[in-house]
N, C-alpha and C positions, 0 to 999 in steps of 0.2 A: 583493681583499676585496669579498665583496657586499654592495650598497648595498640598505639598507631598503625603497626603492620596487621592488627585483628583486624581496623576501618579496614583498611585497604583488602585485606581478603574475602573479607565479607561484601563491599563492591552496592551497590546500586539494590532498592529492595526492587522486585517484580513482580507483578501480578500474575494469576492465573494467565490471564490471555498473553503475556509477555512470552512466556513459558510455551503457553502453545504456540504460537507463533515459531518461536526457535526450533522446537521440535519439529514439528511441519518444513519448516524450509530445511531444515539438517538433512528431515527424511526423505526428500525430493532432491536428495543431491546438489545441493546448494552449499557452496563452500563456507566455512565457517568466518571467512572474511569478509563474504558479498554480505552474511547474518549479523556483524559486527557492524559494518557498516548502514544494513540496511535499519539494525536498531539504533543508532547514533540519528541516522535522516528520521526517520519515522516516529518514532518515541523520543527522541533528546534522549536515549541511554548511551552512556558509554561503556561498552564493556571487556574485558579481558578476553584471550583466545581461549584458557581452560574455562572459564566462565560458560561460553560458548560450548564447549566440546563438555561439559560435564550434561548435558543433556541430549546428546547420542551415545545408549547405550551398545556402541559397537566401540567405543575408545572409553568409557567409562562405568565400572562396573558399581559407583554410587550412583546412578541415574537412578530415579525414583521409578515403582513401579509405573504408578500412573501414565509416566512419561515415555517409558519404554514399551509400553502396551500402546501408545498412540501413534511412537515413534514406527513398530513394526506393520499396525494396520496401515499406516500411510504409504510406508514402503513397500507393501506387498498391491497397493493399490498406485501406484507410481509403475511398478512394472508388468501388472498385469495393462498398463497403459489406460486406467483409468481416471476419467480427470478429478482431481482433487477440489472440492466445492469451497473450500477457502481461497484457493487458487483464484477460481473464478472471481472471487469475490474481489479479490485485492485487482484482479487483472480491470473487472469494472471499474472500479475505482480509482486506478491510476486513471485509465481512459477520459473519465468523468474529470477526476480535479485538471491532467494533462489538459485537455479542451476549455476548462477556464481559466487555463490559467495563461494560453495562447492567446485565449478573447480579449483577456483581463491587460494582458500587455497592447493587443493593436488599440482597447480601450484608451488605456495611457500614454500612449503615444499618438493617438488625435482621430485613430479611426472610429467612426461614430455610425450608430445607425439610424439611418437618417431620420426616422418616424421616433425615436427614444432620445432621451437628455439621460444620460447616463452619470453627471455629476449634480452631488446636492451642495447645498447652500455653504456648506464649507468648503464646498472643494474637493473631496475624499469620495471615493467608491466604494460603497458598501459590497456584499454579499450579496441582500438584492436586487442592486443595479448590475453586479455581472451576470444573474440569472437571466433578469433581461435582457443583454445583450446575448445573452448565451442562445435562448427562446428566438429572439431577431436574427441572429446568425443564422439558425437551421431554416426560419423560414424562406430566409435569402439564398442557400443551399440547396433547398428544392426546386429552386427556381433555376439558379444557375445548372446547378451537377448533381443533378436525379441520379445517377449510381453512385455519387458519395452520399448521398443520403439513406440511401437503399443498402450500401457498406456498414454504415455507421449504425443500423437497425439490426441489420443481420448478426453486427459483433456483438451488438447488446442482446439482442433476442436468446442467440445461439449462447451465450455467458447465463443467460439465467436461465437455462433449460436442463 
């Protein structure tokens, strides 16, 4: 029969991608509390500090290979000052939900674009009512301030390149 402190050691299961994720951020210098935290926000995981620290093979000599073969290419690609392509990826994507989730707010609190009804029949804002406001905002954006929009292209462009 398993004993209660087994649950507790054994901790939250994780997937593959959990796993790279942690590695990646360990191997970019990322402290293992910003990674605790950042999987608690991001994933609803909560995890322990060895938890964490068992997959940088610089403080744990059970780190799996797999992991520590990902862990060094990332880190030798970190100081050779090369950007890391999952970086990017997450860097779009805060950006991306960041920006709706600004609209989504001046939405909720009564700013509206004038040409769009951004509430349906219940009341409630879908996903594809903040796209469109998202789509109306930019339009309104190159109207107003052609270099924030030309900012805003540049960081997305330069992120997927």
């Amino acid at each position: 029969m398993p004993k209660a402190s087994d649950a507790l050691r054994e901790g939250p299961k994780l997937t593959d991608a959990h796993r790279e994720y942690i590695v990646r951020r360990l191997a970019t210098y990322v402290r293992p509390s910003q990674v605790r935290r950042e999987m608690r926000e991001r994933f609803g995981i909560a995890l322990t500090r060895p938890a964490i620290d068992h997959y940088d093979p610089t403080l744990s000599p059970t780190c799996g290979k797999q992991w520590a073969d990902l862990f060094y290419t990332v880190r030798r690609a970190e100081i050779r000052g090369e950007p890391d392509p999952a970086a990017k990826s997450r860097k779009m994507e805060r950006l991306v939900l960041r920006t709706v989730e600004i609209l989504a707010n001046s939405i909720l609190n009564g700013v509206q674009a004038e040409t769009q009804s951004f509430e349906t029949d219940a009341g409630e804002i879908t996903d594809e009512d903040r796209l469109r406001a998202l789509i109306a905002f930019i339009e309104k954006l190159k109207i107003t301030n052609p270099p924030g929009v030309a900012e805003i292209r540049r960081a997305l462009f330069d992120d997927l390149a």
